[in-house]
C-alpha positions in Angstrom: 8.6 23.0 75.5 4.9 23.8 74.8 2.1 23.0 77.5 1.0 20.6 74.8 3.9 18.7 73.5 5.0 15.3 73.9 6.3 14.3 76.8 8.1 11.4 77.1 6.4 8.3 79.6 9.6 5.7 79.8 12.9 5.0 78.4 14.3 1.5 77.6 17.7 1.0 78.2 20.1 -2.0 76.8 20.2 -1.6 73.5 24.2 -1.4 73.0 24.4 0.8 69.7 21.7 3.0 67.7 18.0 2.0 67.8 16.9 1.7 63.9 13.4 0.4 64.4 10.6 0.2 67.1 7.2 -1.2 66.4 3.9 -1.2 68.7 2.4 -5.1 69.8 -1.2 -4.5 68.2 -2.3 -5.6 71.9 -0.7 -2.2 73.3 1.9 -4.6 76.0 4.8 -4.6 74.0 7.0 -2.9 71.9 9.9 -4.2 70.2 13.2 -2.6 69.1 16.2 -3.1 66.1 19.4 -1.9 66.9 22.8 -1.7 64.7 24.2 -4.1 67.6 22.6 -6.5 65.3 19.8 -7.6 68.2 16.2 -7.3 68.5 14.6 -6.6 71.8 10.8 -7.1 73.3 9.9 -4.4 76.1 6.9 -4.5 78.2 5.3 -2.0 79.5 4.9 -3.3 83.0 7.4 -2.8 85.1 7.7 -6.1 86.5 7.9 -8.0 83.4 11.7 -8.4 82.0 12.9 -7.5 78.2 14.0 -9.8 76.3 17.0 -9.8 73.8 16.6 -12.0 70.6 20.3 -12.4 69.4 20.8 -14.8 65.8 22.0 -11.7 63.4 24.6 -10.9 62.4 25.0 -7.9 61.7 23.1 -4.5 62.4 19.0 -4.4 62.1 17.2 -1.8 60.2 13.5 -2.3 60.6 11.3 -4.7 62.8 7.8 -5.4 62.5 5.0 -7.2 64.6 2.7 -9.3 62.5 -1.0 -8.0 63.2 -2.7 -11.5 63.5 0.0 -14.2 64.6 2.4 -14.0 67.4 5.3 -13.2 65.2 7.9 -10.9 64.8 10.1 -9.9 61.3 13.4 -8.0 61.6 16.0 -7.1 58.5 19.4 -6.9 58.5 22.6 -6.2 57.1 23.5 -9.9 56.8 21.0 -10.3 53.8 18.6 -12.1 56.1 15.4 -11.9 57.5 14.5 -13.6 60.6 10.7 -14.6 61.9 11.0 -14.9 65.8 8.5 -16.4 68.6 8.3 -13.7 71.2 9.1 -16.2 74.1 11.4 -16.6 76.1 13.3 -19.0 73.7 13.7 -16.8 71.2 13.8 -19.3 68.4 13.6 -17.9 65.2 13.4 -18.8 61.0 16.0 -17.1 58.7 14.6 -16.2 55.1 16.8 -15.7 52.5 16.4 -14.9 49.0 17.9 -11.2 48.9 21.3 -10.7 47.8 22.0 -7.5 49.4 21.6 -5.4 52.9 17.4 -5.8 54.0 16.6 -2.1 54.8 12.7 -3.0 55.7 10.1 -5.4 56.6 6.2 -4.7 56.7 3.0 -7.6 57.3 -0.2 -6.8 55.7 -3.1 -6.1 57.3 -4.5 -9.9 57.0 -1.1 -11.4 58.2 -0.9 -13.7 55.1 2.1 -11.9 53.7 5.6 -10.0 54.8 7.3 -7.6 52.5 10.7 -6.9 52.1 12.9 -4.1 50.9 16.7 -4.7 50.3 19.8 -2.7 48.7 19.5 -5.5 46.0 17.0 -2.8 44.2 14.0 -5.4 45.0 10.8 -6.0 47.1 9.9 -9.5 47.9 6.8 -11.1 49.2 6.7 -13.9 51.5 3.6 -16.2 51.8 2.5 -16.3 55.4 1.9 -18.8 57.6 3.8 -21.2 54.8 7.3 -18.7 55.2 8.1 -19.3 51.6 9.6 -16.7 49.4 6.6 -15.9 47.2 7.7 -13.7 44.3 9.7 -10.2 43.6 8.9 -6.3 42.4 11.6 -5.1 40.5 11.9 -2.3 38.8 14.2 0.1 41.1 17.6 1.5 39.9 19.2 1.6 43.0 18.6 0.4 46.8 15.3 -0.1 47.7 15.1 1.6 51.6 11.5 1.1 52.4 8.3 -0.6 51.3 5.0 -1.0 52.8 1.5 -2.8 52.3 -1.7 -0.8 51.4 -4.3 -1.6 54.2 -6.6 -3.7 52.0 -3.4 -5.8 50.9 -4.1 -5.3 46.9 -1.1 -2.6 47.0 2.1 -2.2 48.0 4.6 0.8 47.6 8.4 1.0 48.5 11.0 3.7 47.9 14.5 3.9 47.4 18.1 6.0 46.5 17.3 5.9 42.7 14.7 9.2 44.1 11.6 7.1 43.4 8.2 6.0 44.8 6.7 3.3 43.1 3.0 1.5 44.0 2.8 -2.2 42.7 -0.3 -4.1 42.3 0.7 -7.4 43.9 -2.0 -9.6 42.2 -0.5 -8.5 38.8 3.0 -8.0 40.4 3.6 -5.3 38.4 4.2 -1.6 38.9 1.0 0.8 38.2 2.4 4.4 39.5 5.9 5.7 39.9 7.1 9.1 41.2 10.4 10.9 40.5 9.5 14.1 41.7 12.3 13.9 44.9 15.5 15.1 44.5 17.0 12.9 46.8 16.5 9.5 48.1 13.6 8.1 49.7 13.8 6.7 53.0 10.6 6.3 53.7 7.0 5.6 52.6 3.3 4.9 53.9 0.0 4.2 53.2 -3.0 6.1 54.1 -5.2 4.5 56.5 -7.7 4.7 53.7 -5.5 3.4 51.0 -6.1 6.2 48.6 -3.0 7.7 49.5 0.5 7.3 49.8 3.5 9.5 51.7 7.0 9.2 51.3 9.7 11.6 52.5 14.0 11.3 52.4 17.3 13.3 52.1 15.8 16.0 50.1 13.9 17.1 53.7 10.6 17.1 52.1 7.6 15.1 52.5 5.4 14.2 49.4 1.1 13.4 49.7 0.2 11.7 46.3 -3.5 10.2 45.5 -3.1 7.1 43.5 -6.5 7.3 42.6 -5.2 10.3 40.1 -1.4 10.2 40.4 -1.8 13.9 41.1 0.7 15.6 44.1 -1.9 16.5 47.0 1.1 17.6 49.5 4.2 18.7 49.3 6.3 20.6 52.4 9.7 21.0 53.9 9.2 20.5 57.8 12.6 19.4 58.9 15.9 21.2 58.2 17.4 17.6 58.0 17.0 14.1 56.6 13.3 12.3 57.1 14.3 9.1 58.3 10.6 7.7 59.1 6.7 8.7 58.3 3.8 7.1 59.5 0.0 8.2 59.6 -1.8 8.6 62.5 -4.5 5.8 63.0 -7.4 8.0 62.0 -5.5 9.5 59.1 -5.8 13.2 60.3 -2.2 13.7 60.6 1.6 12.3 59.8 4.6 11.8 62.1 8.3 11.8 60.7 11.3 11.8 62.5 14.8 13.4 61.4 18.3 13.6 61.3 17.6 17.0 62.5 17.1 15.8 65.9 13.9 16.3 65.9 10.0 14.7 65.9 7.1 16.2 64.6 4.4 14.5 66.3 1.1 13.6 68.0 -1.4 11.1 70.4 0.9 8.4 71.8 4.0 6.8 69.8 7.3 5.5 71.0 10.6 6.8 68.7 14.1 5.3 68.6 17.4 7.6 67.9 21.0 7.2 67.9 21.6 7.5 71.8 20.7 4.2 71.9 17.5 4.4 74.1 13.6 3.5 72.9 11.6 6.3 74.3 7.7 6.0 74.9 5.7 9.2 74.6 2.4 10.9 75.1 1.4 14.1 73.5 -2.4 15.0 74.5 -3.8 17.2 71.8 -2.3 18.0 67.7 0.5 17.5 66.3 3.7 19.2 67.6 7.1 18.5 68.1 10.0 17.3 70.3 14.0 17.5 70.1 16.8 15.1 71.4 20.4 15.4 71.0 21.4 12.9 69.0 19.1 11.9 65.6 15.7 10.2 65.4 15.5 7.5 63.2 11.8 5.5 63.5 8.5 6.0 64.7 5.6 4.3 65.3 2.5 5.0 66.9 -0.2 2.8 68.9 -4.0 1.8 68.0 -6.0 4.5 70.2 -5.8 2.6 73.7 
């Protein structure tokens, strides 16, 4: 390991399968986890505070996500649902339903007023927040729809799926305004700039793909795994990417928390740029923390 690379801060243990998803509280004192044991779990980061495990699935959860202005969490599932939960102790949560297949991901815009949806079904919906009502769908995939995510000012939204495309959809017209085709495998994985203008997405073919919106032309295009991108996001100040792999390892920087098939959520610290980590067994999501 280099001087510089991440080193990992804590380890949460009780998740009883893989860890799909992890996801950063915006106030920096929690982080929550999906797991394919079909439960979603809060961690704090005080040591004193107990974790709580929010079990109403039923079946394994692919992607979590904390809502940026309410106290509310989102998780997606193999059961076709999605489920809204109060991070209490009760754990009482809301089931949405209106996919007809596995949900692969969930994101919130920026403002909290809506929750996306991405599901094996080939469509993205949008859900009106605080209201919880199904609010319309994107179609236009051929094939399962893996990830999906909303562009920071909330105009734009862009998902990715097996049928090797990217599309961006303009959800006041609700239709699609870009699509790219250039991967050669699926996409499991896309993301917004933190200045909108551009959009990443990475999968199977090992590669990950930079494309301005603005002119639909490729700005980046590399091979920096040797297997599978399972996850991308952008740093906060948009200087760099992280992605996670099925090659067992994380190319990364700052401070982010990772999730892998040993069944543990790991929280790290890397000081400087961008570098790298390894674990035995797969990573499959990232996220990374507000500058705290």
């Amino acid at each position: 390991m280099q001087p510089d690379d991440p080193t990992l801060e804590r380890s949460f243990r009780g998740h009883k399968d893989a860890v799909t998803s992890v996801c950063f509280n915006n106030n920096m004192k929690q982080l929550i986890s999906g797991s394919l044991d079909g439960c979603v779990m809060i961690w704090n980061f005080k040591p004193q505070l107990r974790a709580y495990r929010f079990a109403g699935h039923k079946a394994a959860v692919y992607s979590v996500a904390f809502s940026p202005t309410h106290s509310l969490i989102a998780s997606a599932s193999k059961d076709r649902t999605i489920r809204l939960w109060q991070p209490s102790v009760e754990g009482k949560s809301t089931v949405l339903k209106a996919h007809t297949g596995t949900v692969r991901c969930v994101d919130f815009s920026n403002d909290g007023r809506m929750l996306l949806s991405a599901s094996d079904d080939k469509t993205v919906k949008v859900w009106a927040l605080p209201t919880q009502r199904f609010a319309f769908t994107l179609s236009g995939h051929q094939n399962w729809v893996r990830s999906c995510a909303a562009s920071p000012d909330c105009r734009l939204a862009v998902s990715g799926g097996d049928d090797r495309c990217v599309k961006v959809w303009d959800l006041g017209s609700k239709k699609c305004i870009r699509s790219y085709d250039d991967h050669t495998g699926c996409v499991n994985t896309v993301a917004f700039h933190p200045d909108g203008t551009c959009v990443a997405s990475a999968g199977t073919d090992n590669t990950i793909k930079l494309w301005d919106i603005r002119t639909n032309q490729l700005l980046q295009h590399y091979k920096a795994h040797t297997g599978a991108v399972t996850h991308l996001t952008f740093h906060p100040s948009g200087n760099f990417l992280l992605t996670t792999s099925l090659d067992a390892t994380l190319k990364a920087g700052d401070y982010f928390a990772s999730a892998g098939a040993d069944e543990q959520v790991g929280l790290l610290e890397s000081p400087t740029a961008p570098r790298h980590c390894r674990r035995a067994l797969p990573f499959l999501s990232i996220c990374i923390s507000l500058p705290i």
